[in-house]
RONU-205504 format. One line per 8 residues: number of its first residue (from 1); for each residue x, y, z of C-alpha. Coordinates in pm, 1 decimal, m for minus. Layout:
N
NUM) X,Y,Z; ...
This chain:
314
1) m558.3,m2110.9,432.2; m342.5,m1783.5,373.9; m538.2,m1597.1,104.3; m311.4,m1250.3,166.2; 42.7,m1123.6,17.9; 204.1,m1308.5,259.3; 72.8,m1662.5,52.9; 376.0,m1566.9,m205.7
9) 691.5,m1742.9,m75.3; 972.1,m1509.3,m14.6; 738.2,m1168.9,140.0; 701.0,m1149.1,509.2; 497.5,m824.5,676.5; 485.8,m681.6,983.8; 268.5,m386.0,1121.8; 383.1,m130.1,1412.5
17) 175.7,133.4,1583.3; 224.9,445.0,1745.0; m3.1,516.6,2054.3; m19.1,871.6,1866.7; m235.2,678.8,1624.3; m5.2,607.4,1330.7; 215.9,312.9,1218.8; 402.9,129.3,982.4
25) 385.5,m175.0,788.6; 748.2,m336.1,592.6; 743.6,m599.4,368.9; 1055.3,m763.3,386.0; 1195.3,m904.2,57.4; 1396.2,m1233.5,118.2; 1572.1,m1272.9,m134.0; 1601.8,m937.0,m276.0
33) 1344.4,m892.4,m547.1; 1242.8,m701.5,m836.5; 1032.8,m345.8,m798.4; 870.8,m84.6,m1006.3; 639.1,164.2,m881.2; 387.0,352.2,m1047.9; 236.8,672.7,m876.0; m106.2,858.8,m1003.1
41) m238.4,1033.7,m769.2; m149.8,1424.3,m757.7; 47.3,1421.5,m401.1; 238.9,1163.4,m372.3; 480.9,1126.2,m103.2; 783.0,835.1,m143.5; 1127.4,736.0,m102.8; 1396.9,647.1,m391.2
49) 1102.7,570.8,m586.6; 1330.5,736.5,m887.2; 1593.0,449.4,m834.1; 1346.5,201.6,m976.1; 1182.0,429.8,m1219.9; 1233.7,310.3,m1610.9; 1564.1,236.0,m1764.2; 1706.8,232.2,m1382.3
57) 2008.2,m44.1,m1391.4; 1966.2,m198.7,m1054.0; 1619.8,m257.8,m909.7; 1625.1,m530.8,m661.2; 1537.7,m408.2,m308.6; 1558.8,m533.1,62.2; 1203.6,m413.1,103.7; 950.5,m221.5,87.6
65) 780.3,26.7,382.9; 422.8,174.9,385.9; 344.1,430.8,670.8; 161.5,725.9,791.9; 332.8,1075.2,904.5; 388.0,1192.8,523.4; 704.3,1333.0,534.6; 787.8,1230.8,885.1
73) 722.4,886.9,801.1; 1016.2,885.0,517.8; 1251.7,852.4,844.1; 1119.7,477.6,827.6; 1425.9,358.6,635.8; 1655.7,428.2,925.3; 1497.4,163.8,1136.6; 1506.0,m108.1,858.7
81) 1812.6,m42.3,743.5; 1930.3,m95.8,1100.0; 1742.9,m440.9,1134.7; 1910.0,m546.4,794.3; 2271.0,m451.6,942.9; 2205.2,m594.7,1233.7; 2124.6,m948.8,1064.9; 2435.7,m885.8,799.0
89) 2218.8,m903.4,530.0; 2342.6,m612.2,462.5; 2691.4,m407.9,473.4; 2837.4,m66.2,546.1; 3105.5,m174.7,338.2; 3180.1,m0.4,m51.1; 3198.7,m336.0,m154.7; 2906.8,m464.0,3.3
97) 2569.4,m463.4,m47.2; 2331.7,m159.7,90.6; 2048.7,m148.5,202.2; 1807.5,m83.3,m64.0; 1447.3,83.3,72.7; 1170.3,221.2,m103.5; 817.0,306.8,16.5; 579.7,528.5,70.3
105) 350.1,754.3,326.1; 15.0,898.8,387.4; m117.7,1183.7,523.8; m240.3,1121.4,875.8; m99.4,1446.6,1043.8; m467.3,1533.7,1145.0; m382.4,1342.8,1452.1; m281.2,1551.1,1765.3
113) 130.3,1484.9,1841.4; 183.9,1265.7,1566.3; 531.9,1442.8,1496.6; 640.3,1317.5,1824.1; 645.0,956.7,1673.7; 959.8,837.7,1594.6; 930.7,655.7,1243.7; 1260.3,496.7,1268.5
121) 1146.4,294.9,1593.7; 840.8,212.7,1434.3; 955.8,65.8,1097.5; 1264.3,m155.7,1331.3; 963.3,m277.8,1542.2; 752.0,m351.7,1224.4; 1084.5,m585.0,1128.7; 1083.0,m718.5,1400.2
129) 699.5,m862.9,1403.7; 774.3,m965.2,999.8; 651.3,m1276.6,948.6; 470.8,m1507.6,708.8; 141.4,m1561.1,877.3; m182.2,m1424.4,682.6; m161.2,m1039.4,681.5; m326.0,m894.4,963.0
137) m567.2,m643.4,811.1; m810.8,m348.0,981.5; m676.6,m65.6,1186.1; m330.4,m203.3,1241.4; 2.3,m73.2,1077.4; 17.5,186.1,835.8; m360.7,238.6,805.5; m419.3,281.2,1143.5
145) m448.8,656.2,1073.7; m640.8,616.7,755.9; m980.3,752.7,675.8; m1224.7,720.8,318.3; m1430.8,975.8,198.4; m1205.1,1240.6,284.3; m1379.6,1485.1,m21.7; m1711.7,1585.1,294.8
153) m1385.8,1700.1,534.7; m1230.3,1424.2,791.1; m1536.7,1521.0,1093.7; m1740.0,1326.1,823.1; m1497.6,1069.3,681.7; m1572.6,701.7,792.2; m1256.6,494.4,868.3; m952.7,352.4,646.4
161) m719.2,86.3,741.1; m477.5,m219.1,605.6; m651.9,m484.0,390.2; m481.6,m767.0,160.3; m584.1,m1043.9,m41.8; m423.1,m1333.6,m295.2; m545.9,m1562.3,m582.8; m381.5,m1805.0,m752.7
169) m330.4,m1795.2,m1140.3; m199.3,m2169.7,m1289.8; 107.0,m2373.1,m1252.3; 180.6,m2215.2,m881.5; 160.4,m1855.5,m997.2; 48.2,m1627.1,m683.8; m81.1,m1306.8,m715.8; m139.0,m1068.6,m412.4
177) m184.8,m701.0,m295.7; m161.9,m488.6,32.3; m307.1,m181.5,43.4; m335.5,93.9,343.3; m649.5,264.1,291.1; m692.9,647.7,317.7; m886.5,813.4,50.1; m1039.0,1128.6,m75.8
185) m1304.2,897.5,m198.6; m1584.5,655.9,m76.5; m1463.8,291.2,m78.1; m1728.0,81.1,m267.0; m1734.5,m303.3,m303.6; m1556.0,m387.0,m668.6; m1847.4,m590.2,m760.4; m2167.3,m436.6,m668.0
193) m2066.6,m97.8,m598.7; m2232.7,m52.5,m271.4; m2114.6,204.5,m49.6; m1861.7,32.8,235.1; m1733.7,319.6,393.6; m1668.0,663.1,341.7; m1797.9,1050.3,382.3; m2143.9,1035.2,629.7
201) m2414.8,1351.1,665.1; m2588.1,1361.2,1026.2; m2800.8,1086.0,1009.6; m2550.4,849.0,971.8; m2612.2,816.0,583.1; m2332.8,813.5,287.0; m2266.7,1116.5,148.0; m2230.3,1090.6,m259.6
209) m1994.1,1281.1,m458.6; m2191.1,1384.2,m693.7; m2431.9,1538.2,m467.6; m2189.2,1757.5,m324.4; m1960.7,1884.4,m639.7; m2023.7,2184.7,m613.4; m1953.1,2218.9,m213.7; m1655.9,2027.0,m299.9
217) m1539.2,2289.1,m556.9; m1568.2,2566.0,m380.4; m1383.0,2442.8,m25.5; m995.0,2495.8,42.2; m891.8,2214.0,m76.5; m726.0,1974.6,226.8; m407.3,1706.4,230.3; m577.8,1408.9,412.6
225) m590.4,1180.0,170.0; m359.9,881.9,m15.4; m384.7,490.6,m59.1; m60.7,344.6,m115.5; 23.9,m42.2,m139.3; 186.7,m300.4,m261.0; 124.4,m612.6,m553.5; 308.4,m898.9,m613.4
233) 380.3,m1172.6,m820.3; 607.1,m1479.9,m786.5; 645.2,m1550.8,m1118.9; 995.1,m1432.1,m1272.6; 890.0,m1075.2,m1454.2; 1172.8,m800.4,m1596.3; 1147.9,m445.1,m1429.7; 968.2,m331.7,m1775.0
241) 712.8,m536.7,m1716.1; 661.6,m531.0,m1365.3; 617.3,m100.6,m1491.1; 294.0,m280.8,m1642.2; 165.4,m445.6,m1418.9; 148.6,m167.1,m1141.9; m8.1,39.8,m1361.0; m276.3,m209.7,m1426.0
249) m315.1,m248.4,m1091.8; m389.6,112.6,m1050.3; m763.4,m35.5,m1199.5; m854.1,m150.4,m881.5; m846.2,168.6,m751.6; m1095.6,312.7,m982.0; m1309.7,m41.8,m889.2; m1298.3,42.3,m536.2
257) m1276.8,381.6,m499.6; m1520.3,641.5,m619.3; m1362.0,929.4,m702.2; m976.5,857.0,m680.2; m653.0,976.0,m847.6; m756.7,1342.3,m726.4; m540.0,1612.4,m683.6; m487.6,1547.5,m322.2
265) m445.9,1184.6,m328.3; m86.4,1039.3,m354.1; m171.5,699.9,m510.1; 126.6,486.7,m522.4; 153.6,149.2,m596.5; 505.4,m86.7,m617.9; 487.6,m437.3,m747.9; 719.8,m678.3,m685.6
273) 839.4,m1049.4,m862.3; 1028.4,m1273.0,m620.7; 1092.0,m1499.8,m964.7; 1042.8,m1775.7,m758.0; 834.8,m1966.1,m1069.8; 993.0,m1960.0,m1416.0; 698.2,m1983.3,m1646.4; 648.2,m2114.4,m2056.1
281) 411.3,m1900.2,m2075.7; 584.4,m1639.8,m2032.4; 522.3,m1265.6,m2270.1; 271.2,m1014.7,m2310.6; m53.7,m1245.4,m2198.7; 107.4,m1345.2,m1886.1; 201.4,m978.1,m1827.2; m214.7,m889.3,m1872.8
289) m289.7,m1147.6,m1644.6; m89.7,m1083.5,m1361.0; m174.6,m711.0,m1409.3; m586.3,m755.0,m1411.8; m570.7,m980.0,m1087.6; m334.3,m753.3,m947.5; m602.1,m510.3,m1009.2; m860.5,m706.4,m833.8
297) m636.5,m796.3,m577.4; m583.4,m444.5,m502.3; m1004.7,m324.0,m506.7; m1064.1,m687.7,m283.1; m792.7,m529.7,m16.8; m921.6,m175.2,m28.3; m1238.1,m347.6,70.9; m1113.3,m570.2,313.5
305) m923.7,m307.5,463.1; m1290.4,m92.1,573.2; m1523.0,m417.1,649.9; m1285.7,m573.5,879.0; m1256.0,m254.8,1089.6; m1650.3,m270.4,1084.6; m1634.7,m640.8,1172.1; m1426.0,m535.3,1506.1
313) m1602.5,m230.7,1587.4; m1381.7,23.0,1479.0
């Protein structure tokens, strides 16, 4: 049983790595699909995120990249676009159709010669292992540089990585999220809070914000932080209301992360509708439900993408 993004007919991933300890992960869109984007965190670091911002005319894209390097990793559209053209999905024709790329990065330049990694190479290779098998989640792809609890410094940050997770809705509506881990905050399960991973004293024990505010406060503050990812739908939604339901899903950052949206997080999340299912139910309702499971989705993944990496070793 699939129970990750990959479960929604027409989404295939694929994760790359870097021996630098970074990587990619591109979700290719076949067909071209719907996206919005909705970033809240204060450092956010994407590409032609504006071209599917609202009132944009054409938002259908080829797909959809998620990587470390932070500004090096916005290369990554090179290498996709050169899979696409090499496939002729694609055309370097004017009358043609372009490639059409957004995504976005986090900050994982803490890692000794991770500029030497060539982002391009990375997010072709990540093409190239696309696929619709279940998501492969833990310290693989674009997490593989993440960290949580970033707010006690990274020597006491516990380690981030690449979760996802599905549900189904009714009538063959899907619902599904990736997310690549790497937060300022401790990552907490969505139901009963608990401490997962995150920011560790000495002894090995969590570290809570609130018992360190004022340390916090009075520190330089650092760019290490930013979970990005993905939710998707495949029931047929306009680009307005796709806008919605990413900024729903933004709630399962708040139910997984603890604290988040900070001033050095870039928080970005797209959403996606292949319109594969045409539903009657179709409005406002559907619009809130897709956008609270997307919201779940999104916490389940953040905390799939820490408890794996615990499960392996990592």
């Amino acid at each position: 049983m699939n129970n990750t993004l990959t479960s929604i007919e027409g989404l295939r991933v694929g994760h790359s790595e870097d021996k630098a300890g970074t990587g990619c992960t591109v979700i290719l869109l076949e067909p071209m699909a719907n996206v919005a984007y909705e970033a809240r965190g204060g450092y956010p670091t994407t590409f032609d995120t504006d071209g599917i911002d609202t009132g944009k005319r054409f938002v259908k894209r080829h797909a959809v990249f998620l990587a470390g390097g932070d500004v090096y990793g916005l290369d990554c559209p090179a290498g996709i676009r050169r899979y696409l053209l090499e496939r002729q999905e694609v055309s370097m024709d004017a009358g043609g159709q372009m490639p059409l790329i957004v995504g976005a990065t986090i900050y994982d330049m803490w890692r000794a010669n991770i500029q030497n990694a060539s982002y391009p190479d990375l997010a072709y290779q990540a093409c190239l292992n696309a696929s619709r098998d279940p998501v492969v989640e833990g310290n693989v792809g674009g997490g593989i540089g993440g960290s949580a609890g970033g707010f006690a410094g990274h020597d006491k940050a516990g380690k981030g990585g690449t979760g996802s997770y599905s549900v189904p809705l009714f009538d063959e509506i899907q619902v599904g999220a990736l997310m690549i881990t790497n937060c300022m905050g401790n990552v907490r399960n969505p139901d009963t809070g608990q401490i997962l991973e995150g920011a560790r004293d000495e002894s090995g024990k969590f570290i809570q914000f609130e018992d360190m505010v004022e340390e916090y406060v009075r520190t330089e503050p650092k760019r290490e932080n930013t979970t990005i990812g993905i939710v998707a739908t495949n029931v047929e939604l306009s680009h307005e209301e796709l806008i919605k339901v990413a900024q729903m899903a933004h709630d399962g950052f708040a139910m997984s992360i603890r604290p988040t949206h900070t001033t050095s997080d870039g928080d970005t999340i797209f959403a996606v509708s292949t319109g594969r299912v045409k539903s009657e139910e179709s409005g406002p309702r559907l619009v809130d439900a897709v956008g609270y499971l997307s919201a779940r989705c999104v916490a389940i993944s953040i905390a799939r993408s820490v408890t794996i990496n615990r499960m392996k070793g990592l």
